[in-house]
C-alpha angles and dihedrals in degrees: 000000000000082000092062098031086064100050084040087062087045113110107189094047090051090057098037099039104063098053094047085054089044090053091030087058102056109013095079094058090045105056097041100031093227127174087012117125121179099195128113093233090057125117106254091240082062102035090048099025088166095059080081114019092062084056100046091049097048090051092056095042091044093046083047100051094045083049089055093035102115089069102065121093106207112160117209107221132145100237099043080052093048099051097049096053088051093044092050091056096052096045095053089047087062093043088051101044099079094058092044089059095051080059101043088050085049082224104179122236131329113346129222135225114348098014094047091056094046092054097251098142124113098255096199090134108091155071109353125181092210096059098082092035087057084049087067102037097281085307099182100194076063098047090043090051095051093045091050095051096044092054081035081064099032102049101026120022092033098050089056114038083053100044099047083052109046100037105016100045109013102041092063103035090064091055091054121017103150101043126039108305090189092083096056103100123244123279092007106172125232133145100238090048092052086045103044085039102052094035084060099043089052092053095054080070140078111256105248077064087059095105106040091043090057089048094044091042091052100048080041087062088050093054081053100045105039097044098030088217129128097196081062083059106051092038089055096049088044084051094049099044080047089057098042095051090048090053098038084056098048102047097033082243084140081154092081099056 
């Protein structure tokens, strides 16, 4: 006991552990495609691989992150709160945007050169809930499981594994990496802690997400930055995955998510 009391005292590991198992989880299977088989003889845990990989890996991140969670300082207050949900809003609404206009130019199909880069394709191919319900005859207890853990990832694993990351974790260690950087307070700015940030977070991405994810991940930096709070930050990103989803389901845009 005294082995994991000890990691679980450990404050840089709890804010740098979960997202490495998190990338560590999925990563693997989607640079190399393993264990995937588009076929329709193939066994729906080949054919949608993602139908349980996305769950598995919400249920060890999430176990991780409540095992850690007495080092994370997450302050409830209304304004943080407030700012996030409307910053999310407007974040996603740039992310999306691309995308929207594709459909409001009625552009056919994929795009090439500058409209590529600036995220103006179709996004239709991606993570739909209905796969794995058509794979059992439409079951809807199925199709209503596999919505509610993706948004369960989305909303809620994914705001804050990142979050605690990023802004919790990486922004200060930048400022101060060979002292003690806890003691940098939160959302210090600094130039080399917006750029190293934000170019991370952007990579992370595919690269038709390049620009809204410069443009969330900079707004992102000003949350930070301006309510030194790093509940503002993971509701905003919740708000934002919400949105997304909602949006990714309603217009059969499954890409973006």
């Amino acid at each position: 006991m005294g082995f994991l009391s000890d990691i679980r005292q450990d404050r840089t590991k709890a804010h740098v552990v979960p997202l490495a198992v998190f990338m560590a989880l999925l990563a693997p299977f989607q640079l190399t495609g393993w264990l995937e088989w588009k076929h329709p003889d193939a066994p729906w845990w080949q054919h949608y691989p993602a139908q349980w990989q996305y769950p598995l890996q919400s249920l060890v991140v999430i176990a991780l992150l409540l095992f850690f969670r007495k080092n994370y300082t997450i302050k409830w207050a209304l304004k943080p709160l407030l700012v996030g949900a409307v910053m999310g809003a407007v974040g996603i609404g740039f992310w999306i945007l691309p995308t929207q206009i594709h459909s409001w130019l009625e552009l056919e199909g994929k795009q090439e050169g500058l409209l590529k880069w600036l995220g103006v394709m179709p996004r239709h191919e991606g993570f739909n809930p209905q796969d794995l319900a058509d794979k059992f005859d439409g079951n809807q207890t199925i199709y209503w499981w596999s919505l509610v853990m993706r948004f369960f990832r989305a909303v809620v694993v994914v705001a804050l594994v990142e979050e605690i990351f990023w802004r919790g974790f990486l922004m200060r260690f930048l400022l101060d990496r060979d002292r003690d950087y806890w003691k940098v307070p939160f959302g210090k700015p600094a130039w080399i802690s917006y750029i190293v940030v934000t170019l991370a977070f952007i990579l992370i991405h595919q690269p038709v997400d390049y620009l809204g994810a410069l443009i969330f991940g900079s707004l992102m930096y000003w949350v930070a930055v301006r309510t030194k709070s790093l509940l503002a930050c993971i509701v905003m990103h919740g708000v934002a995955n919400l949105l997304m989803g909602w949006y990714a389901l309603e217009t059969g845009k499954y890409g973006l998510w």
